[in-house]
C-alpha positions in Angstrom: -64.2 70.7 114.7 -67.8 70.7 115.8 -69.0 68.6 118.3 -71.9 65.9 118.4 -73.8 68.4 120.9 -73.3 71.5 118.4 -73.8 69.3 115.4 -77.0 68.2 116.7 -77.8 71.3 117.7 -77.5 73.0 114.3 -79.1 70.2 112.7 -82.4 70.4 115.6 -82.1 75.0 114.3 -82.6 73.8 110.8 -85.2 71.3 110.9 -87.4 74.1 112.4 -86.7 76.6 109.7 -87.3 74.0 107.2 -90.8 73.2 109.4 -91.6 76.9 109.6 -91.4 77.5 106.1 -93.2 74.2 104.8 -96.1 75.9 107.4 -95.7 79.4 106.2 -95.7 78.5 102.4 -99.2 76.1 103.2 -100.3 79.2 104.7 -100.4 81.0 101.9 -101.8 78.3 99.7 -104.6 78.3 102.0 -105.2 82.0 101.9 -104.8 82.0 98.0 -107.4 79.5 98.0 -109.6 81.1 100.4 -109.1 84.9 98.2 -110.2 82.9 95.0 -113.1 81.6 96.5 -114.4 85.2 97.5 -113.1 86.4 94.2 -115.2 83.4 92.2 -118.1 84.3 94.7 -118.4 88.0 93.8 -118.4 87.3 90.0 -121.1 84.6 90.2 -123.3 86.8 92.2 -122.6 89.5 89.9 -123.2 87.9 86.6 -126.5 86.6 88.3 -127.7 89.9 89.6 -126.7 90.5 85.7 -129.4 88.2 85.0 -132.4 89.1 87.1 -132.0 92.4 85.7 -132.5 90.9 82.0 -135.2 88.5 83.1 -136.9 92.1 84.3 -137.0 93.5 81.3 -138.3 90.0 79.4 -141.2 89.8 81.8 -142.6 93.5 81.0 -142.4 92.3 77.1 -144.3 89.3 78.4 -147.0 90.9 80.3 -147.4 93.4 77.6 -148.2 90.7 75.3 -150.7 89.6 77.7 -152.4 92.6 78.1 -152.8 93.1 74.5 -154.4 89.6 73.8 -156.6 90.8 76.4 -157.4 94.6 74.4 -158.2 92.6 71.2 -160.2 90.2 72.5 -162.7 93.2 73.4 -165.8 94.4 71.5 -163.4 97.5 70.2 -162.8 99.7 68.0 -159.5 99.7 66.3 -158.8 103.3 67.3 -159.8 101.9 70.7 -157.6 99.1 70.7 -154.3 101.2 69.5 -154.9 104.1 72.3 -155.1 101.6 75.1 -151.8 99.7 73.7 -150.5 102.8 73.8 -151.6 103.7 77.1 -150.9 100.0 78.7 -147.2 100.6 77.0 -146.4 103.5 79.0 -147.9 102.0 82.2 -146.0 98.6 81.5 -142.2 100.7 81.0 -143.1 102.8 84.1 -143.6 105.9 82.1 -147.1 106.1 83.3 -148.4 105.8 86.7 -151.8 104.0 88.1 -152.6 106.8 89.9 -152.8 109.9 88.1 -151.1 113.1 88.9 -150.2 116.5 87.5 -146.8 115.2 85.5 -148.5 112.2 84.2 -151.9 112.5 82.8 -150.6 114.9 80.6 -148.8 112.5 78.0 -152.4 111.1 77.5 -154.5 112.0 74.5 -155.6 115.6 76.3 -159.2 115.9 74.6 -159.9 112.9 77.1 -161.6 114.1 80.4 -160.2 113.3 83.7 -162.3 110.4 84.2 -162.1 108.8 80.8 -158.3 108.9 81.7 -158.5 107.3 84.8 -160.8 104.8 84.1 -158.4 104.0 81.3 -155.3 103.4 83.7 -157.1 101.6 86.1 -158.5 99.2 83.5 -155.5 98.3 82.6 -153.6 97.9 85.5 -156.9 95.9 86.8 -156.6 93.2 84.2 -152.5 93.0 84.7 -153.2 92.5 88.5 -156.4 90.5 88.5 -154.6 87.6 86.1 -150.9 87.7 86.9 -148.7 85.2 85.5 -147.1 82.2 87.3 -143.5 82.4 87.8 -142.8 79.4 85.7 -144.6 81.6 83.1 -142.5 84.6 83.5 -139.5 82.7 82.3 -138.3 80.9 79.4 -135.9 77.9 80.4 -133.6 78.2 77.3 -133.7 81.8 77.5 -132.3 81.8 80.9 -129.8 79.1 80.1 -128.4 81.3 77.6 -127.9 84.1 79.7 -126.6 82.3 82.1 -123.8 80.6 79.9 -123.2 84.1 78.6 -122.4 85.9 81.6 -120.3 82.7 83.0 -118.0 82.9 79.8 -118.0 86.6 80.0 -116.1 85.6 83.2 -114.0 82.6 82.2 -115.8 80.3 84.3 -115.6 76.9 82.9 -117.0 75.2 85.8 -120.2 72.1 85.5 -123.0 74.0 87.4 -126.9 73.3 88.0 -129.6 76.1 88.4 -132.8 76.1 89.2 -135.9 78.7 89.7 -137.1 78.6 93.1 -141.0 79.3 93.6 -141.3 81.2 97.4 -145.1 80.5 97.7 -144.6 76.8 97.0 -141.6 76.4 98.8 -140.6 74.5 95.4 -138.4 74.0 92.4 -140.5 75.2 89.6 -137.5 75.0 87.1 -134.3 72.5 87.1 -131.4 72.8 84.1 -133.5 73.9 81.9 -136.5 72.0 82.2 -139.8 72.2 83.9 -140.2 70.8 86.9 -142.9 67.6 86.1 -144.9 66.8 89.5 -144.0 68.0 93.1 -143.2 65.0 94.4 -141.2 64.7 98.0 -138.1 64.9 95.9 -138.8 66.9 92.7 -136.8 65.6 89.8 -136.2 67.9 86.3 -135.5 65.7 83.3 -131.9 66.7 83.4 -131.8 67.5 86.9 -128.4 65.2 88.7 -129.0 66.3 92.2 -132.4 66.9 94.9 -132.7 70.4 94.9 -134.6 70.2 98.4 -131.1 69.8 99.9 -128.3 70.8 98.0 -129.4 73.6 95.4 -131.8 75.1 97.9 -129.1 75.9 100.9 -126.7 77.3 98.2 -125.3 81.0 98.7 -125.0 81.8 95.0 -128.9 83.3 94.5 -130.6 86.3 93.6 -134.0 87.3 93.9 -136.6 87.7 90.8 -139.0 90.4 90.0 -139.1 91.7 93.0 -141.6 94.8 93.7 -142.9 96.4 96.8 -144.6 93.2 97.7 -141.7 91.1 97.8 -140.2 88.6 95.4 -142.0 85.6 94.1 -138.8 83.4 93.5 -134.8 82.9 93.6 -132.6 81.7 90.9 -130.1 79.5 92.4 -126.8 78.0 90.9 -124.6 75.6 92.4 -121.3 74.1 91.2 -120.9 70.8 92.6 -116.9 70.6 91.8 -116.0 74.6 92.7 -113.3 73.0 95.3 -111.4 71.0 93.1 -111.5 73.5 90.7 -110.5 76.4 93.3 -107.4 73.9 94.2 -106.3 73.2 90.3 -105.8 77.0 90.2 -103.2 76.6 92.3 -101.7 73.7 91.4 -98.8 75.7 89.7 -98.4 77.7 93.1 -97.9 74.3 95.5 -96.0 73.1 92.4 -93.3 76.0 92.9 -93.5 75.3 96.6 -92.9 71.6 96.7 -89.9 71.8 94.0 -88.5 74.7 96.2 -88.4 72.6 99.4 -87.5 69.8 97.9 -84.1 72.0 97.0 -83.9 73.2 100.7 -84.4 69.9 102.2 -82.3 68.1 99.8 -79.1 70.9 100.4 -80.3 70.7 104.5 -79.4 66.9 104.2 -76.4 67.5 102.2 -75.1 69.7 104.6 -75.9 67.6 107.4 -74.3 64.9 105.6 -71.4 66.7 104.8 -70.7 68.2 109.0 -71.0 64.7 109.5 -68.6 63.3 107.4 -66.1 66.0 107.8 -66.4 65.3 111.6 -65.6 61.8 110.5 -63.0 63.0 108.3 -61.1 64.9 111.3 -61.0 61.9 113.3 -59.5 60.1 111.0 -57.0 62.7 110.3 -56.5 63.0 114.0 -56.2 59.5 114.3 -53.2 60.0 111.1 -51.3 62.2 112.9 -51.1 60.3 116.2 -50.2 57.3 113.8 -47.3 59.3 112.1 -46.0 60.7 115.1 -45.7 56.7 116.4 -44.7 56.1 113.7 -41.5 58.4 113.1 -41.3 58.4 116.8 -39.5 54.9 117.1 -37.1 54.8 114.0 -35.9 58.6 115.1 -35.3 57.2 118.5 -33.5 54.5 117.6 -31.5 56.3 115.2 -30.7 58.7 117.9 -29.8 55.9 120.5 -27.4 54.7 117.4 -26.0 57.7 116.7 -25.2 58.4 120.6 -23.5 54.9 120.9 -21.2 55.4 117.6 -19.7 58.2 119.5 -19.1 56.6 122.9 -15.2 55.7 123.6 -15.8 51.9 124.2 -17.5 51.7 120.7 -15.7 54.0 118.7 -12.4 51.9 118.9 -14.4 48.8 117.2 -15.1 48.8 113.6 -17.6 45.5 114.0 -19.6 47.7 116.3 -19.4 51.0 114.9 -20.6 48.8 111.0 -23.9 47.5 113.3 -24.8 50.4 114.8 -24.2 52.2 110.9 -26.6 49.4 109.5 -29.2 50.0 112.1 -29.1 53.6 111.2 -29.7 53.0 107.4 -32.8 50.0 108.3 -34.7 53.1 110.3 -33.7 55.4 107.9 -35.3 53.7 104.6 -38.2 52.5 107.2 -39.0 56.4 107.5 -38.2 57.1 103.6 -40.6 54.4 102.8 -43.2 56.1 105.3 -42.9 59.4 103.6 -43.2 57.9 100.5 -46.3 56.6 101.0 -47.8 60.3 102.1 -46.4 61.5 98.9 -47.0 58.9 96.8 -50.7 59.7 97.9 -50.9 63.2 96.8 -49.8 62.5 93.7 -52.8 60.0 93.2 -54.9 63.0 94.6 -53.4 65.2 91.6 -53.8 62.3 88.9 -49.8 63.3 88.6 -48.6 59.7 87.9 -48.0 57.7 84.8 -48.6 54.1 84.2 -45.4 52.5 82.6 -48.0 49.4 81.0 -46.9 46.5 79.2 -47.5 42.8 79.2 -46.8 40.9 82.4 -47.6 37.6 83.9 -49.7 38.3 86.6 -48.6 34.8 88.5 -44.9 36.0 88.3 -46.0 39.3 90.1 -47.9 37.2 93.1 -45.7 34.8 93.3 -42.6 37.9 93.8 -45.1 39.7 96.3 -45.7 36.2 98.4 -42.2 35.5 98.5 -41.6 39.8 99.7 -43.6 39.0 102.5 -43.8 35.2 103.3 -40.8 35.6 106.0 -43.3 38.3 108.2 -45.9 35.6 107.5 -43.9 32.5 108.8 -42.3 34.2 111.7 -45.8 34.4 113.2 -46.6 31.0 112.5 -49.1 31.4 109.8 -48.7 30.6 105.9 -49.8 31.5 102.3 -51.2 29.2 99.8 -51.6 30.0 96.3 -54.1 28.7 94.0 -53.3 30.4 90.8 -56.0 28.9 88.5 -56.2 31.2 85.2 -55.0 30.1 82.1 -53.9 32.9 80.9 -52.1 34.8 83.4 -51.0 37.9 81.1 -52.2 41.3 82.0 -51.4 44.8 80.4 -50.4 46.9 83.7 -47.2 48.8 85.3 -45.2 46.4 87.0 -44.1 47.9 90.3 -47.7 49.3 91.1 -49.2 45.9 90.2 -46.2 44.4 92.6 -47.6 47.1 95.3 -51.1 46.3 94.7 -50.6 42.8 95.9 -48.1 43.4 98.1 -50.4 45.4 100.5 -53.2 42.9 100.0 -50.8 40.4 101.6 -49.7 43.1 104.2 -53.2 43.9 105.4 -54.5 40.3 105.9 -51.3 39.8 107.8 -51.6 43.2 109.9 -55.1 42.0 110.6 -54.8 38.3 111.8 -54.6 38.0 115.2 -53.2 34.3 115.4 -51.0 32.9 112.8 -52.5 34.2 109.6 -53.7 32.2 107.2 -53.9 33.9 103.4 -55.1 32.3 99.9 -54.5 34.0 96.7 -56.5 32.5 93.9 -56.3 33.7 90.4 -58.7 33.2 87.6 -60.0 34.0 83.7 -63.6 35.9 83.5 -65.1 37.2 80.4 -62.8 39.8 79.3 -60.7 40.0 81.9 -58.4 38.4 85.2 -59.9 38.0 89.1 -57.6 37.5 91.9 -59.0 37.1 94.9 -57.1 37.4 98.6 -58.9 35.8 101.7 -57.5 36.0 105.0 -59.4 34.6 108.7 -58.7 37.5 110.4 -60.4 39.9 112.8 -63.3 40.7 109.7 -64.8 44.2 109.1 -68.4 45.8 110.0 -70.7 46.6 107.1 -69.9 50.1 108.2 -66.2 49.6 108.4 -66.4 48.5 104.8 -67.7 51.8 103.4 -64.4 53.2 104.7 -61.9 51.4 104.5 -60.4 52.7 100.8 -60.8 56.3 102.6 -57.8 57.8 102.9 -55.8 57.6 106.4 -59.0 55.7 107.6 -57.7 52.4 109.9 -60.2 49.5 111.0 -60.2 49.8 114.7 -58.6 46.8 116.5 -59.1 48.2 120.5 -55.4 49.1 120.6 -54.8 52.6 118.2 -50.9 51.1 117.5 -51.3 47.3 117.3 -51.6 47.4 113.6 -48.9 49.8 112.4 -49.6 51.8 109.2 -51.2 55.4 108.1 -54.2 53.9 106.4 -53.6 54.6 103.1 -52.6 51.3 101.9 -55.5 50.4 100.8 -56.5 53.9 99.0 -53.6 53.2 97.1 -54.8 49.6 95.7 -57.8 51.3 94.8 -56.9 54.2 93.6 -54.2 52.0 91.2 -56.8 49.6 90.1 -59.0 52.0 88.9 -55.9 53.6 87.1 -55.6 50.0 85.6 -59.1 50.2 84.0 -60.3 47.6 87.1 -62.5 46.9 90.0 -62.2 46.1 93.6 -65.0 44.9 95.9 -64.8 43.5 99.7 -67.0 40.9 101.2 -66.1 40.4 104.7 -68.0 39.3 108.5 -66.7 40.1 111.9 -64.8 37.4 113.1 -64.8 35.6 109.9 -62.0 37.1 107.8 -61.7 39.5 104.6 -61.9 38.7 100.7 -60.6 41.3 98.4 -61.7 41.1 94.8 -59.6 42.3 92.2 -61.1 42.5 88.2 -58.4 43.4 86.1 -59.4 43.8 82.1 -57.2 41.7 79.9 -57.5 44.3 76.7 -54.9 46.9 76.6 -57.3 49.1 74.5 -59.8 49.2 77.8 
């Protein structure tokens, strides 16, 4: 089997892998992250590059409008006010240049002169330069709302925002969420306006330029969404999901299997320890059967029949010592295959303690100890099979003897619960550990004592009174202190139907 070095090795091998990969898969929930956030940026700069180019097109309407309040507020004709609306509609959509050349002038009325046609254009475009309009006035708050939610749905983007209209010559918000800016105060406040543009919604990176012209641009429109990293870490939410549940799977089989090297490290101790304990164990009764068997034939013993009738009767003693040994083993494997069956009927319980104590109250006395009953329940009758009840008390009594150092001193005590029997065994013996209490119905497990053959036995009489309790429909529980002695609790259910 492995040893602690190797088994601490592997275990040191696969806590890194497990480390590696909890780094490796954050990794990649980073980078997911990070790729979304590029991906969200594109689209919003996009969609508002989408909307400058609208907010174009609504300012030439705007201006045009202008510029015809301004040809019909003249001293003209009417045929004088439709030629220049003509004329100012072709200059406004970039059909028409200011300055005149060969591939322009001709889409103007051609029984105008030169001049007449120049001075025409240049009116125009006089008045459209001499009164331009504010940025503020360029705009409609609602109308850019709009577009703005449009193009945001357009690309599933669910996200609270705030916008704004930045005016470049005042170094000012001019517009807030819809709203006009009222007063520039040192912290300019729309009506609807959550946050101070000066220093969150001006450093943002999601802007775009408006009307801009060879003379530069006279504002930004600027969006910011104040929650974009939660949102940006919901999205994977189903991603870190899938990677937690999978670790917790590899960390949950990495302690498993760690659990399991350890234990069938224990387990090969102990069986190590079992076959040292058989081999003792066989060791002495074949020897002395031997010796036995050697003397029977030797001339001086042969001749006497007193002699030959001890050595014959020392022969069977070792013999049924080692049948009874082997029939523990097998009686075992047969509790491993659930290959037994339970001969039940009606039995008084103090009858079978009383024929157990009596079984084993000469081992008991020899060493100067005793047993004291205290058989309390009033109704004593149990449904159970008679010779594995008898063995079940039997190797209660055993054990507290094997493990009493001095003269032992044992108590059985018997009494009625709801539903059911207790009987209770308490010895002052040598105690177990909390850890030694977790084992000790383990098969071939033995409490250690110092000395590996001071306490003869294979270790599995105690499996067995589990393991036949259990079969019985009961319970068994220990409460022991090192130093103070055992107590083994025995619930055993009084209704044959349970």
């Amino acid at each position: 089997y492995m040893s602690k070095k190797a088994i601490w090795l592997v275990t040191a091998v696969m806590a890194l892998a497990l480390i590696g990969t909890v780094m490796l898969q954050s990794y990649w929930i980073n980078w997911s992250i990070s790729l979304n956030e590029k991906q969200f940026d594109d689209q919003v700069i996009s969609a508002l590059k989408r909307v400058a180019d609208k907010l174009e097109k609504e300012k030439e309407n705007w201006e045009l409008s202008q510029i015809e309040k301004w040809i019909r507020s003249g001293d003209r004709s009417e045929e004088d006010q439709k030629q220049l609306l003509e004329y100012a509609t072709l200059l406004m959509s970039n059909q028409l240049s200011a300055n005149l050349d060969s591939t322009t002038h001709v889409q103007m009325d051609p029984s105008l002169s030169w001049d007449k046609k120049k001075q025409i254009v240049e009116m125009i475009d006089r008045e459209r330069r001499i009164h331009p309009a504010r940025l503020e006035q360029r705009i409609n708050p609602s109308s850019l709302s709009a577009l703005l939610r449009q193009e945001f749905k357009e690309l599933d983007i669910d996200l609270k925002y705030t916008w704004g209209v930045y005016d470049n010559s005042s170094e000012s918000f001019v517009i807030l969420n819809e709203n006009y800016v009222v007063g520039l105060r040192e912290k300019p406040k729309a009506s609807r306006a959550d946050l101070d543009p000066n220093q969150i919604l001006k450093e943002t990176s999601y802007k775009v330029a408006l009307f801009s012209s060879a003379a530069g641009s006279p504002g930004t429109l600027k969006v910011i969404f104040p929650k974009k990293t939660s949102w940006l870490r919901r999205n994977v939410i189903p991603l870190v999901i899938l990677s937690v549940v999978l670790t917790s799977l590899i960390l949950g089989c990495f302690i498993y299997v760690v659990w399991v090297i350890f234990r069938q490290k224990k387990l090969s101790e102990i069986k190590n320890d079992f076959v040292n304990n058989m081999t003792h164990e066989f060791k002495t009764p074949i020897a002395t059967i031997s010796l036995a068997s050697d003397s029977i034939l030797s001339p001086s013993i042969i001749q006497s029949p007193d002699k030959i009738r001890k050595f014959m009767d020392i022969i069977k003693q070792e013999n049924r010592r080692m049948l009874s040994q082997v029939e523990k083993v097998l009686q075992m494997a047969l509790l491993d295959k659930q290959d037994f069956q339970l001969n039940k009927r009606s039995l008084n319980l103090h009858d079978i303690i009383l024929e157990a104590v009596q079984n084993i109250n000469l081992q008991v006395t020899q060493r100067g100890g005793q047993i004291v009953t205290e058989l309390d329940a009033s109704d004593p009758l149990v449904y159970a099979d008679h010779t594995h009840l008898t063995n079940i008390i039997y190797n209660l009594l055993d054990n507290a003897n094997k493990y009493s150092p001095e003269a032992p001193e044992i108590c059985v005590k018997t009494s009625n619960v709801k539903k059911g029997i207790l009987i209770k065994v308490l010895d002052k013996g040598i105690g177990m550990s909390r850890e030694n209490i977790k084992l000790i119905f383990e098969k071939f497990y033995r409490v250690p004592t110092g000395n590996v053959h001071n306490v003869k036995g294979f270790g599995l009489g105690l499996s067995y009174v589990k393991a036949m309790v259990q079969a019985h429909g009961g319970q068994i529980e220990v409460e022991s202190e090192p130093g103070k002695g055992s107590q083994f609790i025995i619930f055993l259910p009084q209704n044959p139907k349970k």
